[in-house]
C-alpha positions as CSV (number, residue, x, y, z in Angstrom):
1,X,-16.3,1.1,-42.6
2,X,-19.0,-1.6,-41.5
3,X,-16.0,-3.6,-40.8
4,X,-15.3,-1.5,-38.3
5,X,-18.6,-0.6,-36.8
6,X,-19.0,-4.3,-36.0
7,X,-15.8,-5.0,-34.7
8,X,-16.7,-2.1,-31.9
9,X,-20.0,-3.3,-31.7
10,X,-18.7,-6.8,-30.5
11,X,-15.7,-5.6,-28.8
12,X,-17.8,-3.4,-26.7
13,X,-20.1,-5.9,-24.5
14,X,-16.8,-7.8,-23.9
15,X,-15.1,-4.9,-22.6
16,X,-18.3,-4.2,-20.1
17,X,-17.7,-7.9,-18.7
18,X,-13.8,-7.0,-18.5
19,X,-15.0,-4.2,-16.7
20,X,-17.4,-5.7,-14.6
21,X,-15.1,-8.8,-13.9
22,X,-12.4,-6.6,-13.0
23,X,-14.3,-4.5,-10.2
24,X,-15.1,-7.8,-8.7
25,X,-11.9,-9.1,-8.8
26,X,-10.8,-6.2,-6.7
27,X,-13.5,-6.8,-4.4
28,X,-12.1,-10.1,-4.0
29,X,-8.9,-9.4,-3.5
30,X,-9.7,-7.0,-0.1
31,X,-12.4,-9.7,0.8
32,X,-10.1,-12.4,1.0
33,X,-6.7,-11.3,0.3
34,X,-4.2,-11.4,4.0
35,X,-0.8,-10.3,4.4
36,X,1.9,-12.7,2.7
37,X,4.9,-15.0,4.3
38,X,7.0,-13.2,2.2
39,X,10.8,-12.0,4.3
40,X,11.9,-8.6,3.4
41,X,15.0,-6.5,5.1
42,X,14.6,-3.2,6.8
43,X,17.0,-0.1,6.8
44,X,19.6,-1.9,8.8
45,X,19.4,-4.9,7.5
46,X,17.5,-6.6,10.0
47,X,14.8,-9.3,8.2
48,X,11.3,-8.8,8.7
49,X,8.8,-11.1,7.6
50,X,5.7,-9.1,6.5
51,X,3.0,-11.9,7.8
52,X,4.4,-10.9,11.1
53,X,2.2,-7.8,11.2
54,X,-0.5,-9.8,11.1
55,X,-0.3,-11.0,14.4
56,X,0.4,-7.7,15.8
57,X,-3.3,-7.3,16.8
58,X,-3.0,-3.5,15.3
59,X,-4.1,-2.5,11.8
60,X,-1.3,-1.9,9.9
61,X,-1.1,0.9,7.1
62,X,1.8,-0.2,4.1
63,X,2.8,2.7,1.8
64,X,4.6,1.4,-1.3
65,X,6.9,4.1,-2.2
66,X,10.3,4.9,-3.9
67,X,13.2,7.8,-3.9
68,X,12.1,8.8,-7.5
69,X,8.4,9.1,-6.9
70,X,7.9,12.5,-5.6
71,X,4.1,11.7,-4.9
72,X,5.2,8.6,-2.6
73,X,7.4,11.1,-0.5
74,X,4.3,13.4,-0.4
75,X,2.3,10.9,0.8
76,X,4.6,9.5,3.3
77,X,5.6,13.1,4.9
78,X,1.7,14.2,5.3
79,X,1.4,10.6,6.7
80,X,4.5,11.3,9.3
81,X,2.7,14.3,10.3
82,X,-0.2,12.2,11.6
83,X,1.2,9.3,12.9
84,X,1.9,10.2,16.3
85,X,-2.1,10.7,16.5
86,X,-3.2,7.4,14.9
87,X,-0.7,5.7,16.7
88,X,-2.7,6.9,19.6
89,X,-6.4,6.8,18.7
90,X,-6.1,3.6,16.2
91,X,-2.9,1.4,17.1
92,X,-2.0,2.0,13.5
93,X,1.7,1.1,12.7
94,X,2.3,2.8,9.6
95,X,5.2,0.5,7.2
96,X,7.0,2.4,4.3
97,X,8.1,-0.3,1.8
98,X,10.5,0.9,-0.7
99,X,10.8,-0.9,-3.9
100,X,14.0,1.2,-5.0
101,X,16.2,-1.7,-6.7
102,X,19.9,-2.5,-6.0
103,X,21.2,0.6,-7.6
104,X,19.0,3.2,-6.1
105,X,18.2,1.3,-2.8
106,X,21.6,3.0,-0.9
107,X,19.2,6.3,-1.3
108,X,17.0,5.1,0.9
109,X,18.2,5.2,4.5
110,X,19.6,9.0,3.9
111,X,16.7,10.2,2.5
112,X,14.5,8.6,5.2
113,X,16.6,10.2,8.2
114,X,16.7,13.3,6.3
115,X,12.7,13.2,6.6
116,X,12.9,12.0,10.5
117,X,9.9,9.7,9.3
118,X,9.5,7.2,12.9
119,X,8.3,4.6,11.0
120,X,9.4,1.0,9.6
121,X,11.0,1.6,6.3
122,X,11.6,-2.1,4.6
123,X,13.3,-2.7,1.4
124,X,11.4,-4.7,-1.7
125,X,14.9,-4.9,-4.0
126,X,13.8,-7.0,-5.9
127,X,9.8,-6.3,-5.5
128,X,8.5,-9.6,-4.4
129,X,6.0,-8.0,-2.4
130,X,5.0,-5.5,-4.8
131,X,4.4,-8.5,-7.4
132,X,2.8,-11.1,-4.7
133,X,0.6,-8.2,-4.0
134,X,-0.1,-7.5,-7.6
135,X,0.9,-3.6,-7.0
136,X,0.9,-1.9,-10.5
137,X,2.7,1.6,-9.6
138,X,3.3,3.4,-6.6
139,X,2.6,5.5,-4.9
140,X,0.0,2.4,-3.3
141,X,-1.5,2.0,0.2
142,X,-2.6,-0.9,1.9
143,X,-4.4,-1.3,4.9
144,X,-4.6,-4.5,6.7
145,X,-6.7,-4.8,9.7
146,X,-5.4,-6.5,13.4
147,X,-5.3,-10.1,11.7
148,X,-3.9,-9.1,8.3
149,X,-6.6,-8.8,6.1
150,X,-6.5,-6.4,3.6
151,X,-9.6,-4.1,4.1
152,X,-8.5,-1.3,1.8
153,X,-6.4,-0.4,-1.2
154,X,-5.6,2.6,-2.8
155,X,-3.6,3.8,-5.6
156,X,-1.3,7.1,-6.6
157,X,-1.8,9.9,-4.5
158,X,-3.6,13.4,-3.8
159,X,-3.2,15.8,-1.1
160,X,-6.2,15.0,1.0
161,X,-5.9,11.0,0.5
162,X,-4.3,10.7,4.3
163,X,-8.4,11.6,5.7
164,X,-9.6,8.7,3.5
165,X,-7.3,6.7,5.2
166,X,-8.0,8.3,8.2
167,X,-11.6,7.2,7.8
168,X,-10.8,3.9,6.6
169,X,-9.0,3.5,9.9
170,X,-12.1,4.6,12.0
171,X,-13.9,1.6,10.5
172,X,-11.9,-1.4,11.8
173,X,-9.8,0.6,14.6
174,X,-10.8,0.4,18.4
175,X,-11.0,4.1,18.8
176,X,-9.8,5.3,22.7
177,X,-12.6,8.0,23.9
């Protein structure tokens, strides 16, 4: 018993430094993380290199997603729903990146026109991004601003999350009057 008394007595001020090292990891990684060189395809093949958004001058939302994940499609409808008005007050170009694999992936494009989402919808086969990004599960959200930089992350999702986002997009957006 006092075996195990001290063993949690010392395991516990190393897991408040996990802790606390942790938070500020994720601080550093929307501080200084950007966008990566990293090519992916889109529906219709078409290559896309993801750095590219970066020099869009527009913030650039990134929803990590998959046909399985019936969160992620919640997400990305309540997102299609207001796109057409942050496209218009933010610039926003909202990116749905799939990380369905090989087997799964011919799901995709149907299930996307089925949903009449008007948004880029690239494919992460074999989840490069997902892993250069260090993206644990989906559903995830990225925000990047105009030069890439990631100003906000967010993971899984709750009916609602789309006004956080919303708000998030306030901050760094030029908003028309």
């Amino acid at each position: 018993m006092f075996k195990k008394i001290s063993f949690i007595l010392l395991l516990f001020p190393a897991l408040l430094t996990y802790a606390q090292d942790e938070k500020k990891g994720i601080e550093k990684v929307l501080g200084e993380k950007t966008l990566p060189s990293l090519v992916l395809s889109d529906m219709n093949g078409n290559k896309v290199n993801v750095a590219d958004y970066a020099k869009s001058g527009h913030p650039t939302v990134f929803s990590f997603w998959a046909t399985w994940c019936v969160p992620c499609k919640k997400e990305l409808s309540n997102l299609a729903e207001m796109y057409e008005d942050w496209k218009e007050k933010y610039h926003v170009e909202i990116v749905a990146v799939s990380i369905d694999d090989s087997r799964s992936t011919t799901k995709v494009k149907p299930y996307v026109e089925g949903q009449h989402w008007d948004y880029k919808v690239l494919l992460d086969v074999n989840q490069d991004l997902k892993r250069s990004l260090n993206i644990q599960t989906v559903p995830f959200t990225i925000l990047a601003d105009a030069s890439g930089k990631i100003v906000y992350t967010h993971s899984g999702y709750v009916e609602g999350d789309e006004y956080v986002l919303e708000e998030e997009l306030q901050k760094i957006a030029k908003v028309k009057q």
